[in-house]
DSSP file (Angstrom, degrees, kcal/mol; ACC not computed):
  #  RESIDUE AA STRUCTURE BP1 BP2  ACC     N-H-->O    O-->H-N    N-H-->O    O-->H-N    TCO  KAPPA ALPHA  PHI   PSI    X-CA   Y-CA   Z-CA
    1    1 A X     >        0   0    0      0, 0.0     4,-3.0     0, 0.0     5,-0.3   0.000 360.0 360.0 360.0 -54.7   48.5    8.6    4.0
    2    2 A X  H  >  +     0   0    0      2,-0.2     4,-0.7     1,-0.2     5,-0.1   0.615 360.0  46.5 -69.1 -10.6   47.9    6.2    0.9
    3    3 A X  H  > S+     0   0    0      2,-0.2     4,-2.2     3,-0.1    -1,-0.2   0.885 108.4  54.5 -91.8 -42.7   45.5    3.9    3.7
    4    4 A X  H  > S+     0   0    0      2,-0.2     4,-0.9     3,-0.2    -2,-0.2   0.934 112.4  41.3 -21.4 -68.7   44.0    7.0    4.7
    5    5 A X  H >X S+     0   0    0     -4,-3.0     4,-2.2     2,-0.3     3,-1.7   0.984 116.9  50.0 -62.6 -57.6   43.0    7.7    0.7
    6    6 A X  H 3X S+     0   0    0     -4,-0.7     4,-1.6     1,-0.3    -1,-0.2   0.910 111.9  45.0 -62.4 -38.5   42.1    4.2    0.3
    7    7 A X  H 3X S+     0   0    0     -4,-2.2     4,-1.2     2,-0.2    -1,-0.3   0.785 115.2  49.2 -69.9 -26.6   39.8    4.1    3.5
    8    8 A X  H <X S+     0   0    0     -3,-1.7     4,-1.3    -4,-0.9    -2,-0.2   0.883 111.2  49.8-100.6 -41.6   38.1    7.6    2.4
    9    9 A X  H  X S+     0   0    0     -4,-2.2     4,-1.6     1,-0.3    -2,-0.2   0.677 112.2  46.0-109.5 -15.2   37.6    6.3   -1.0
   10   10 A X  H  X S+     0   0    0     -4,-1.6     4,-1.4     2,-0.2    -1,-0.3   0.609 110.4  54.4 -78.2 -23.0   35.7    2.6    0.3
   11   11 A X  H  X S+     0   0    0     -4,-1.2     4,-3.5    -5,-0.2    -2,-0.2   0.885 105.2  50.0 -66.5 -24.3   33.9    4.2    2.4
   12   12 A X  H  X S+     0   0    0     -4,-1.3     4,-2.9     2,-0.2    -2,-0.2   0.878 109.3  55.6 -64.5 -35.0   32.6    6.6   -0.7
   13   13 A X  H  X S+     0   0    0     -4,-1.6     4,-2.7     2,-0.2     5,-0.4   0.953 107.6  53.3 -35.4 -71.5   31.9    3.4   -2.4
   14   14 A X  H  X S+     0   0    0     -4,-1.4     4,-1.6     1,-0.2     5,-0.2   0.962 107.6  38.8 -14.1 -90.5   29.9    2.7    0.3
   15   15 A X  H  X S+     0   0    0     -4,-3.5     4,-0.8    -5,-0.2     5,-0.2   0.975 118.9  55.9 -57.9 -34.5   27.5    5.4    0.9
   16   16 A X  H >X S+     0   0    0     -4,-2.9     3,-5.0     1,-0.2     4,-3.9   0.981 107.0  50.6 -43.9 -59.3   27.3    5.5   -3.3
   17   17 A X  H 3X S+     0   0    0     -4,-2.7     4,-1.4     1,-0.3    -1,-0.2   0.772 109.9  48.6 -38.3 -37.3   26.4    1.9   -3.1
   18   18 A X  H 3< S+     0   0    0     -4,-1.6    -1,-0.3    -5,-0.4    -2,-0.2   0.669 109.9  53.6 -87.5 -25.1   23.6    2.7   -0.5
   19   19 A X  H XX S+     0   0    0     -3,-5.0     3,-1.3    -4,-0.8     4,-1.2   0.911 104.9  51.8 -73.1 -48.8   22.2    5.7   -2.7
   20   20 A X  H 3X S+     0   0    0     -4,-3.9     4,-1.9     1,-0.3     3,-0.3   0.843 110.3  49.9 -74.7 -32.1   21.8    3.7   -5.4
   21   21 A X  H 3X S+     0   0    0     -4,-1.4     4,-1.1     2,-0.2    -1,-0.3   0.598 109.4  49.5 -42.9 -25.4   19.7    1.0   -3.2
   22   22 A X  H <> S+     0   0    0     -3,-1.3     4,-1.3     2,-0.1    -1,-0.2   0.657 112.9  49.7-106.4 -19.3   17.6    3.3   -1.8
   23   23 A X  H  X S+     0   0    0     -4,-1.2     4,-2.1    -3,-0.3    -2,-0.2   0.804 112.2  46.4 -89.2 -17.9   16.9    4.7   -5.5
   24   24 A X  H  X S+     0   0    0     -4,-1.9     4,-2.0    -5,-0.3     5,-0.2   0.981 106.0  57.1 -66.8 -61.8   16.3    1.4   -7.1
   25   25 A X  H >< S+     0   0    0     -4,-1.1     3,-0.6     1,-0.2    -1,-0.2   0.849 110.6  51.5 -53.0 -36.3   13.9    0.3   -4.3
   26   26 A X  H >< S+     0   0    0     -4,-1.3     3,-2.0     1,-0.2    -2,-0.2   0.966 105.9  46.3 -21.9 -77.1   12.2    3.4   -5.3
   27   27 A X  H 3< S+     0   0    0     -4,-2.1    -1,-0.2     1,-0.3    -2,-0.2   0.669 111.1  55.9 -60.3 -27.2   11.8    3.0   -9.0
   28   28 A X  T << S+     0   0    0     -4,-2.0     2,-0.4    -3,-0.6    -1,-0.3   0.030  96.0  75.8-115.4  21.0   10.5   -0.8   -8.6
   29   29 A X    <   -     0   0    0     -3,-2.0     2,-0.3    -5,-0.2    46,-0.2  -0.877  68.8-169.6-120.5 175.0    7.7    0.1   -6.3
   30   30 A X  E     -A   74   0A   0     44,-1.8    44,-1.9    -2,-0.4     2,-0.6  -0.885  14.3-119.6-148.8-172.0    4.5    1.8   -7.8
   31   31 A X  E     -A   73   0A   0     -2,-0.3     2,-0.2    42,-0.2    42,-0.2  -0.912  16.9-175.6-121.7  85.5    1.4    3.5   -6.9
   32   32 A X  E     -A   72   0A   0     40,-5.6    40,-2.2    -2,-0.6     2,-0.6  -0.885  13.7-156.3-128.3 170.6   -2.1    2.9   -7.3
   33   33 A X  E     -A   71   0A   0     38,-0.2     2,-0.4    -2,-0.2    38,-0.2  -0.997  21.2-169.5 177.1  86.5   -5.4    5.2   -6.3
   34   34 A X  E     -A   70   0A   0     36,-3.5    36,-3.9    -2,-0.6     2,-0.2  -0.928  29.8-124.9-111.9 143.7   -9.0    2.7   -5.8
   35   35 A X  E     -A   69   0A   0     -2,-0.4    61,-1.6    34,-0.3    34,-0.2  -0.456  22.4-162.2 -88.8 142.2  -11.6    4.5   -5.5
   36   36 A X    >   +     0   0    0     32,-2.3     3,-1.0    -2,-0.2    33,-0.1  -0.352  27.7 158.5-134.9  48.4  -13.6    3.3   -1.7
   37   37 A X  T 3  S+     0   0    0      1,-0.3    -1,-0.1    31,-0.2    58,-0.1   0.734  75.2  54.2 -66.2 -14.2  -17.2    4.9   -2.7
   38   38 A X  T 3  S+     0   0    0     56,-0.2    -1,-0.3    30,-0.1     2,-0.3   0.831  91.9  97.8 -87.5 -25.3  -18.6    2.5   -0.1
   39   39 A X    <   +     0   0    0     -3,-1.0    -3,-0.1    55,-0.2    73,-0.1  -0.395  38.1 149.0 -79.1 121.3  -16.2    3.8    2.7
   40   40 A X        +     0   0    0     -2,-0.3     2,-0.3    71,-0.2    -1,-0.1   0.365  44.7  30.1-136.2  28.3  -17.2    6.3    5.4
   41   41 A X  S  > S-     0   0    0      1,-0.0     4,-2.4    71,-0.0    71,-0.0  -0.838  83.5 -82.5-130.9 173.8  -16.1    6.5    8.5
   42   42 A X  H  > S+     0   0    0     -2,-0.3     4,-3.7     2,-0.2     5,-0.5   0.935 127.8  47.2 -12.9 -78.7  -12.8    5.7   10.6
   43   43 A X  H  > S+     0   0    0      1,-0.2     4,-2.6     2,-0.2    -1,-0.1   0.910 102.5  60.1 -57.4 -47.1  -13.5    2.3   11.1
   44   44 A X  H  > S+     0   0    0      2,-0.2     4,-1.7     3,-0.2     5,-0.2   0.981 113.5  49.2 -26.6 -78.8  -14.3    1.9    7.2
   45   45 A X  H  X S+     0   0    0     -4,-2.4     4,-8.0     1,-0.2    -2,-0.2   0.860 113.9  39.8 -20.3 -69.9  -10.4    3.2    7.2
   46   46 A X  H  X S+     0   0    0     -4,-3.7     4,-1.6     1,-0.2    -1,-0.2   0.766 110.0  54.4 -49.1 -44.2   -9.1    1.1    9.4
   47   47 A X  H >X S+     0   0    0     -4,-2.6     4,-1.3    -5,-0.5     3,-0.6   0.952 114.3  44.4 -48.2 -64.2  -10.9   -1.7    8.4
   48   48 A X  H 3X S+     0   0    0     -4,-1.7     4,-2.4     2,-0.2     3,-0.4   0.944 112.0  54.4 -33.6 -76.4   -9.4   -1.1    4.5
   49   49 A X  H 3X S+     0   0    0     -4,-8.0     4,-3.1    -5,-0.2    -1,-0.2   0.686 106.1  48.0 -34.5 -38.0   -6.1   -0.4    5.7
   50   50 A X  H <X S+     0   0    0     -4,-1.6     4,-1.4    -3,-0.6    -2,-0.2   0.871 112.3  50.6 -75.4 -47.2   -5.8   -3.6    7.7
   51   51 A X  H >< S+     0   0    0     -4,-1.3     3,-0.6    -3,-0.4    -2,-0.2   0.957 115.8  42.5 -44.4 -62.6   -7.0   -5.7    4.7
   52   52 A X  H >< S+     0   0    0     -4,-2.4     3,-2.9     1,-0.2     6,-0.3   0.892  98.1  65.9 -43.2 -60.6   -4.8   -4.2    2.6
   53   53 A X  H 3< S+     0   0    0     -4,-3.1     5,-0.3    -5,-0.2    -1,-0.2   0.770  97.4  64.6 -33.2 -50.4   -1.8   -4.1    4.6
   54   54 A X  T << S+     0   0    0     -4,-1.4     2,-1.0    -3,-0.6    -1,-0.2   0.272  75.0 110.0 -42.0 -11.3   -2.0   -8.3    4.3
   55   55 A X  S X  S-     0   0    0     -3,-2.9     3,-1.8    -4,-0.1    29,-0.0  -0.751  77.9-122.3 -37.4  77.9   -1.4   -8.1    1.0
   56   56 A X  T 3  S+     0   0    0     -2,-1.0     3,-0.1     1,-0.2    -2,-0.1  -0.360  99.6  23.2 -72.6 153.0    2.0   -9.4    0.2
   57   57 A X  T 3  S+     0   0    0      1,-0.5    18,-2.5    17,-0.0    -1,-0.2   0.066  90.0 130.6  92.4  -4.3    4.2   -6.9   -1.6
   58   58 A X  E <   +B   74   0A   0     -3,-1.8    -1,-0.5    -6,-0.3    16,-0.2  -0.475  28.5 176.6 -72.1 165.7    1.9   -3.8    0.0
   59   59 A X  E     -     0   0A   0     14,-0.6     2,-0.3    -3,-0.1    -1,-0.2   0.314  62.6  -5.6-118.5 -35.0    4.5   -1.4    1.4
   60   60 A X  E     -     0   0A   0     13,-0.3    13,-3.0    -8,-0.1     2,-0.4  -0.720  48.6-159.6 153.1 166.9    1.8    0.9    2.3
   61   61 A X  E     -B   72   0A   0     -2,-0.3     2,-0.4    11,-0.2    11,-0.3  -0.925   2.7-176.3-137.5 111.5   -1.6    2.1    2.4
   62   62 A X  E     -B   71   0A   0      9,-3.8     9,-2.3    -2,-0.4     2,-0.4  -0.888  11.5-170.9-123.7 105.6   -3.2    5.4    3.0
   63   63 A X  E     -B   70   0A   0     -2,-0.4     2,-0.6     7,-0.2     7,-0.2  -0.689   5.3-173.7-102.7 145.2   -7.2    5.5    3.0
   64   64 A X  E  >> -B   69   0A   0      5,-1.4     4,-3.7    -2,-0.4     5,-1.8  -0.913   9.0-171.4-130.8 113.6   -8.9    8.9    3.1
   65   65 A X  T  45S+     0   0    0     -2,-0.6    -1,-0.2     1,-0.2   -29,-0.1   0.996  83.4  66.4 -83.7 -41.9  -12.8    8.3    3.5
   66   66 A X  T  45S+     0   0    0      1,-0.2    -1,-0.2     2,-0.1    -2,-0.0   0.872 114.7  31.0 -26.2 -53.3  -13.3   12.5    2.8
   67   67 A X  T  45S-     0   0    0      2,-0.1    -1,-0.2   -32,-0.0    -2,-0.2   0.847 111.1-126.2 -80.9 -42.1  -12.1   11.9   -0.7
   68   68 A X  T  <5S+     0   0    0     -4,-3.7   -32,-2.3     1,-0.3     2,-0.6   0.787  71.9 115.5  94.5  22.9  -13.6    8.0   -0.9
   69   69 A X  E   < -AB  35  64A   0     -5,-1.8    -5,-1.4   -34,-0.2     2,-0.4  -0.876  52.0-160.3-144.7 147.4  -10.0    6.8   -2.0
   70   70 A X  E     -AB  34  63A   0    -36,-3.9   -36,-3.5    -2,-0.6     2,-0.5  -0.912  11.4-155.0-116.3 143.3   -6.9    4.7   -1.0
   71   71 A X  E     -AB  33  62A   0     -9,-2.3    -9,-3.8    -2,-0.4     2,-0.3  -0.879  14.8-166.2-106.2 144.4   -3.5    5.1   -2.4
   72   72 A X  E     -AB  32  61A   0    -40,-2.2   -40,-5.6    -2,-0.5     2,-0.2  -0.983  15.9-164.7-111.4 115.6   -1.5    2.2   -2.3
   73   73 A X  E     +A   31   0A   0    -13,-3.0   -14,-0.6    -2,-0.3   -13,-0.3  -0.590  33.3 147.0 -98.0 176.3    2.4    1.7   -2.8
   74   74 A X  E     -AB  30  58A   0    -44,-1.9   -44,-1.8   -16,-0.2     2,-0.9  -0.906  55.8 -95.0 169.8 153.7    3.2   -1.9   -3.4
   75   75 A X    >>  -     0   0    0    -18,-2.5     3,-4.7    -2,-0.3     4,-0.9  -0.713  24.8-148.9 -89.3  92.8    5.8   -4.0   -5.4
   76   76 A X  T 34 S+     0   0    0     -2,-0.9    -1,-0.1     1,-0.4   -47,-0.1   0.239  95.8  63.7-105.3   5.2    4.1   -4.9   -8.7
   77   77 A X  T 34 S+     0   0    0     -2,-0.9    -1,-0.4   -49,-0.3     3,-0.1   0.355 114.6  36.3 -77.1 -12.9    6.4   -8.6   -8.7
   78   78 A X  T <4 S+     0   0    0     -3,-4.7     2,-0.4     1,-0.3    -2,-0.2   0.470 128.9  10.4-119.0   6.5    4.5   -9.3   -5.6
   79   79 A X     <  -     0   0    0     -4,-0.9     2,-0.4   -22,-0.2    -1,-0.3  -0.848  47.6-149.2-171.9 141.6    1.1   -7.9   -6.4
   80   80 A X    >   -     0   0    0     -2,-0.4     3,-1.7    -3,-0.1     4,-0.2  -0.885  35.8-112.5-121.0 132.6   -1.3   -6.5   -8.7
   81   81 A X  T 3> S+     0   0    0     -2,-0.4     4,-1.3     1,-0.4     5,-0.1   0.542 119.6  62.3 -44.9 -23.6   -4.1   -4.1   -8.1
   82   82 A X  H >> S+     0   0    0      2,-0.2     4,-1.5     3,-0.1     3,-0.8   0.965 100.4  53.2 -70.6 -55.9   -6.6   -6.7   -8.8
   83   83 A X  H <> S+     0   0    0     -3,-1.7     4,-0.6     1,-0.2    -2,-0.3   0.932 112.6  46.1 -24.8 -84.3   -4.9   -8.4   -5.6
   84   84 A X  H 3> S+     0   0    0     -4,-0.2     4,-0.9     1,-0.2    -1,-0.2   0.745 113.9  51.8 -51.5 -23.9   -5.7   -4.7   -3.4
   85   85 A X  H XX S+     0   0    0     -4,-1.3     3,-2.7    -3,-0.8     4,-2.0   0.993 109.4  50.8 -82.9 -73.1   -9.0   -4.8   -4.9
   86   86 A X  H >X S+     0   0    0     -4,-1.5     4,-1.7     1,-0.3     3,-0.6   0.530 113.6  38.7  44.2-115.8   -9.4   -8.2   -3.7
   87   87 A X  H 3< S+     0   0    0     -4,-0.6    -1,-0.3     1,-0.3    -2,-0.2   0.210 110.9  55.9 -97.7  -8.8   -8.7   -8.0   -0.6
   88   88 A X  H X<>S+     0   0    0     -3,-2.7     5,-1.2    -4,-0.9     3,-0.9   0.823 112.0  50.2 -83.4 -57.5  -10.4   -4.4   -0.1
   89   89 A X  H X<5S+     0   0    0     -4,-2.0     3,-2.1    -3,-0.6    12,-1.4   0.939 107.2  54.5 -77.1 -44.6  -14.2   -6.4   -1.7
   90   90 A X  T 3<5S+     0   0    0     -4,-1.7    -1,-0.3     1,-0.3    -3,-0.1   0.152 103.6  58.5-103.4  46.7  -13.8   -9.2    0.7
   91   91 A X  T < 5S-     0   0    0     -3,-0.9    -1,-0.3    -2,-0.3    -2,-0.2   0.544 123.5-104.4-106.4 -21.5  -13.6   -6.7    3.5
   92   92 A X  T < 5S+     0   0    0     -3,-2.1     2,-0.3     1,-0.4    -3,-0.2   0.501  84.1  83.0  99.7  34.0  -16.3   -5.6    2.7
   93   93 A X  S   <S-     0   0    0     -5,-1.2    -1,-0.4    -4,-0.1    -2,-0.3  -0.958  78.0 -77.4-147.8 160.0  -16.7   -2.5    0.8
   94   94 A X        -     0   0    0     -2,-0.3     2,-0.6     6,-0.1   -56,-0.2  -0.229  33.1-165.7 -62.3 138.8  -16.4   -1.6   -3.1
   95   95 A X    >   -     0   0    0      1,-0.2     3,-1.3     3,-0.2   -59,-0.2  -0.976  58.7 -54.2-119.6 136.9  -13.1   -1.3   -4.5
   96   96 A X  T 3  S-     0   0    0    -61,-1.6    -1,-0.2    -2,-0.6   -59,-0.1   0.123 125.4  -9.9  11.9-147.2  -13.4    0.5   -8.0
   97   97 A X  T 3  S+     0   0    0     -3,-0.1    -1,-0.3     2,-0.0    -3,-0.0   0.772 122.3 101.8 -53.9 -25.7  -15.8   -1.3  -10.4
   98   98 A X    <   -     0   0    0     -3,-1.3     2,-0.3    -4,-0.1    -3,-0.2  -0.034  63.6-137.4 -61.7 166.1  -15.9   -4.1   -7.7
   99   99 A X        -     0   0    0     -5,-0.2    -6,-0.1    -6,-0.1    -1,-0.1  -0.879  23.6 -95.1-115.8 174.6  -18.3   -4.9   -5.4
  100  100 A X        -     0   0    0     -2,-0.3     2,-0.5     1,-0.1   -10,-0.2  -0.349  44.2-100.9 -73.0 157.7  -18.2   -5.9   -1.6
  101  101 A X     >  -     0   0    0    -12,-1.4     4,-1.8    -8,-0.1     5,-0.2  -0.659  34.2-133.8 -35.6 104.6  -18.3   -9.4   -0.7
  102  102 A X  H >> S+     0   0    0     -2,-0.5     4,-2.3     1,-0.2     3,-0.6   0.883 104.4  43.7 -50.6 -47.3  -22.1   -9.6    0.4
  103  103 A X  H 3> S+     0   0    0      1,-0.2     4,-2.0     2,-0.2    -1,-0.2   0.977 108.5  53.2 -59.8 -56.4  -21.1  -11.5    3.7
  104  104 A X  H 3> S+     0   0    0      1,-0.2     4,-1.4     2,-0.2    -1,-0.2   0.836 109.5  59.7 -39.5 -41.0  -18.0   -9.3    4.7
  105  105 A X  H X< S+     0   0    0     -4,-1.8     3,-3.1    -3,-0.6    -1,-0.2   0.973 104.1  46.6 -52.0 -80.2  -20.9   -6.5    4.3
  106  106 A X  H 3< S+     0   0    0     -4,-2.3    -1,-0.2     1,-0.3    -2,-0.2   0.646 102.9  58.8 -31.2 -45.0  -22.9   -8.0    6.7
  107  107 A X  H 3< S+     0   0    0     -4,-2.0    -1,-0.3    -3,-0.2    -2,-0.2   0.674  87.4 106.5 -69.7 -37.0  -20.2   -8.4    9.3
  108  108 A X  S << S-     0   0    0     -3,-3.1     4,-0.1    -4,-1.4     5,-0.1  -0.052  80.8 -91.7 -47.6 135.7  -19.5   -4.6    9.3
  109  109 A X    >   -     0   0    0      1,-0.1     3,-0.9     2,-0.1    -1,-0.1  -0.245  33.9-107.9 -60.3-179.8  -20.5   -2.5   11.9
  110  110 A X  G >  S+     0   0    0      1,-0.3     3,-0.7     2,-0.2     4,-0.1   0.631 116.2  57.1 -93.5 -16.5  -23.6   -0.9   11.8
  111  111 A X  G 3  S+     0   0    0      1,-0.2    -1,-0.3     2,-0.2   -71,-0.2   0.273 106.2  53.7 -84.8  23.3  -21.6    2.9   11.1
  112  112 A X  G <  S+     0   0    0     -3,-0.9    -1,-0.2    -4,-0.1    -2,-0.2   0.409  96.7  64.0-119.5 -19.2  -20.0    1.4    8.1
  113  113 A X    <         0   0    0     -3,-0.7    -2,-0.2     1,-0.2    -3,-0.1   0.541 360.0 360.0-106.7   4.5  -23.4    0.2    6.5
  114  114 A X              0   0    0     -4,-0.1    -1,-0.2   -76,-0.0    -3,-0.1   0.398 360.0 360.0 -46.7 360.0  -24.8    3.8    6.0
């Protein structure tokens, strides 16, 4: 009985230990919302996404060309929104106040340059 109790109660340890992991990695990732006024299509998405995604520290990256924005989670010990922005301008489209990298521009397809 008393191995029983002692097994029931390291495995509760367990699964606490495992909540609390999964709330920390929460709290230490964050959230940020650039504005994509040059991005309009699909490909414009895709494009974004992929750039971003190469980031280190992004966790992940959802661009919505209706709205003109991508939110980004990411770990702000491996990267700073000046980093997504970055890597969003030399993709070739505006990222908030930035502007594209004129060559990356070029290099888009031709439904992307509207």
């Amino acid at each position: 009985m008393i191995r029983l109790l002692t097994l029931l109660t390291v495995f509760g340890l367990m699964l606490s230990a495992c909540g609390k992991s999964d709330e920390k990695k929460d709290v230490l990732a964050e959230k940020a919302v650039i504005k994509l006024p040059t991005a309009i299509c699909g490909e414009c998405a895709n494009t974004i996404t992929t750039a971003v995604k190469k980031v280190n520290g992004v966790s992940a990256v959802m661009v919505d060309t209706d709205t003109k924005l991508a939110t980004v989670e990411f770990m702000p010990a491996l990267a700073k929104v000046s980093d997504i922005e970055q890597a969003i301008v030399m993709a070739g489209y505006d990222a908030n106040e930035k502007k594209a990298d004129a060559a990356a521009f070029e290099k888009l397809p031709d439904c992307c340059k509207k």
